[in-house]
Structures are given as C-alpha cells and as structure tokens.
C-alpha positions in Angstrom: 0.0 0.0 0.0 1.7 3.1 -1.1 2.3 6.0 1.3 -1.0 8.1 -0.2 -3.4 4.9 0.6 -2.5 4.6 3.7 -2.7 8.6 4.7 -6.3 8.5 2.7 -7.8 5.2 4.4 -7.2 7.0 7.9 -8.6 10.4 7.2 -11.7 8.6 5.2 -11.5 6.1 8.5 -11.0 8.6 11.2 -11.5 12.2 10.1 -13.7 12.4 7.1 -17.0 10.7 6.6 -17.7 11.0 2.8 -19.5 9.4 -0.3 -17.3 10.6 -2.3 -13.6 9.7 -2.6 -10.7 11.7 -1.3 -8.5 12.9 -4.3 -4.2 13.6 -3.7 -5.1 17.3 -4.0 -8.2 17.8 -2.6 -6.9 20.6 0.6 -7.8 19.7 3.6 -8.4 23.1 4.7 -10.4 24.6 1.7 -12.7 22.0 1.5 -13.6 21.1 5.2 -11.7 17.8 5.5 -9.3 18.1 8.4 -9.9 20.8 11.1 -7.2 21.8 13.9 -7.9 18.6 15.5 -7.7 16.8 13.1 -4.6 18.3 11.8 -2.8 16.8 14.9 -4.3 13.5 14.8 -2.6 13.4 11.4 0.5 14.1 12.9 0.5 11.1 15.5 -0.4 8.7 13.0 2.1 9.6 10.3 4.8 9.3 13.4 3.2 6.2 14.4 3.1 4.6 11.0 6.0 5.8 9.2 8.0 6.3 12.2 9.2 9.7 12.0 9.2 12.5 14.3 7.3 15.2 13.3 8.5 18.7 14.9 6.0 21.4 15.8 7.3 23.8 13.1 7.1 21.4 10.6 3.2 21.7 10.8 2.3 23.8 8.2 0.3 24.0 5.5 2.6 23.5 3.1 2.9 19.9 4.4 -0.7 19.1 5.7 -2.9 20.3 3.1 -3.6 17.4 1.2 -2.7 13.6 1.1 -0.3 14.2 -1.5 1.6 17.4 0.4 1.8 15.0 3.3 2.8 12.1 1.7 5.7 14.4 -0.2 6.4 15.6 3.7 6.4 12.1 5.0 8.7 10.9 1.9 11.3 13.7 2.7 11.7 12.6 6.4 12.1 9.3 5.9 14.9 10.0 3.4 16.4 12.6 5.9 16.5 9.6 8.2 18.1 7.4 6.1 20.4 9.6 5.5 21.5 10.4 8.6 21.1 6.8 10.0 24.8 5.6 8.5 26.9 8.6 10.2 28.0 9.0 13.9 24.5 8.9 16.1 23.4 12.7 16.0 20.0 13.6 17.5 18.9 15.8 14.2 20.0 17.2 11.1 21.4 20.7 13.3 23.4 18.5 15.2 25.8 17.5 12.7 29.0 19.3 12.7 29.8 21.7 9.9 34.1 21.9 8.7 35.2 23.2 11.6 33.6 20.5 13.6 31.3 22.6 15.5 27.2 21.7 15.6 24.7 24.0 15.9 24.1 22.1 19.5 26.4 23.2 21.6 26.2 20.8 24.2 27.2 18.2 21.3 30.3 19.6 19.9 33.5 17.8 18.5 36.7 19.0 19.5 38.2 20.9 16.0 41.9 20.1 16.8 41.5 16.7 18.3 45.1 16.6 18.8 45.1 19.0 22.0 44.8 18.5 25.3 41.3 20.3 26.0 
C-alpha cells in the first residue's frame, strides 16, 4: 500500500466521513476535510506509521494540506532519516557538525583540533 493509501484510508476512517472519494489534491483546509484537531491527529499517526518524528514547526500548510503534500512531507523525512542513520549517532540534522567541527548544539560539539589537550 503506497504512502497516499495509507494517509487517505485514515482520514476517510477517522476524520472524514464522505460518499465521495478523497482525491491527492483535494486541501484539507479549503474544503472542510481536516480541522485543527484533526490536523494533529494526522500528525500522530504519520509518526506512528511511518516512524518519523514530526516537529511542531514542521506543521504547516505546506505539508498538511492534502494527502499528497503529506505524503511528499512524509517521503522527505524518511529519506532525511536514512540519510542520517549511516553517520556518527546525532539527534537531528542541526546536530551534525559543519568543517570546523562545530554543531549548531552546543552541548554536542567535537573537539576541532583533536590533537590538543582540552
């Protein structure tokens, strides 16, 4: 069952009760489908199911207006997680050190000149 299915089946199971069926574009907002609620209801079951983390100012409207904007959304944070799952263990992408060695986490920084006594 591709990633769209699945997000449709539990807003047509959970959130909206419809005779018609959902289209990838239809928005959620314009047309009723998902209100505020909703919208984090969404949220626990695409962590839940896809097992991502979803952060609070990744929910937008750009990524929860429509199955296929979420799916897109979903897609891109699993790859983001694959990506980052063969490196050193790094809580999230701002952890990982830039050239100089430094993350944007301070508590998690690398020594730069790992030859010194620090």
């Amino acid at each position: 069952m591709s990633i769209e299915d699945k997000i449709r089946d539990f807003i047509q199971q959970h959130l909206f009760m419809a005779d018609h069926p959902l289209g990838d574009d239809a928005s959620f907002l314009a047309e009723g489908i998902v209100d505020s609620t909703g919208v984090f209801e969404l949220v626990a079951f695409v962590e839940a199911e896809f097992g991502i983390k979803v952060q609070m100012y990744e929910i937008v409207v750009k990524n929860f207006d429509s199955v296929a904007q979420l799916a897109n959304f979903v897609r891109s944070k699993i790859s983001g997680k694959k990506q980052y799952a063969n490196r050193e263990r790094w809580e999230s992408p701002t952890d990982v050190p830039n050239e100089a060695g430094f993350s944007a986490n301070p508590g998690r920084q690398k020594n730069p000149f790992p030859n010194s006594a620090t």
